[in-house]
C-alpha positions, 0 to 999 in steps of 0.5 A: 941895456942897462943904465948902470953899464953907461958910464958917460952921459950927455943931454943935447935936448937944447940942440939941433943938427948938426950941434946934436952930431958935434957935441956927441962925436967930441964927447966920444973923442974923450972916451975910451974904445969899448965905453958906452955913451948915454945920449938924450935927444928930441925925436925928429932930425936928431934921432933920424940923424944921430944912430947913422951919424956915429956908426959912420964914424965906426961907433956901434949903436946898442940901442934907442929907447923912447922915454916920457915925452918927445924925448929919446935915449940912445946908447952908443959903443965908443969903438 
């Protein structure tokens, strides 16, 4: 995916869950159906937890990229 197409991002790198869920779920709230989030996470729990948390919640995952480090992206379709 490319990054132009993301147009809101969050950093919850400084999180743990379940804050990790909470905070990406509320900035969801706040977007459109069809817009696509930009979320940088730890690996670990967050990114086991996060991919299945908001597709629970009828979000679409379109994809997960490793980045430098222990850090990941993940770009969810707000649905």
């Amino acid at each position: 995916m490319d990054d132009t197409q993301s147009k809101e991002k969050i950093d919850i790198t400084d999180y743990i869950c379940p804050m990790t869920f909470v905070k990406t779920k509320l900035k969801l709230e706040q977007m459109e159906r069809g817009e696509v989030l930009e979320v940088r996470l730890c690996e670990g729990e967050p990114l086991s937890n996060l991919p299945r948390s908001v597709e629970q919640e009828g979000h679409r995952v379109l994809s997960i990229e490793k980045e430098e480090g222990r850090y990941h992206k993940v770009i969810i379709e707000r649905c």
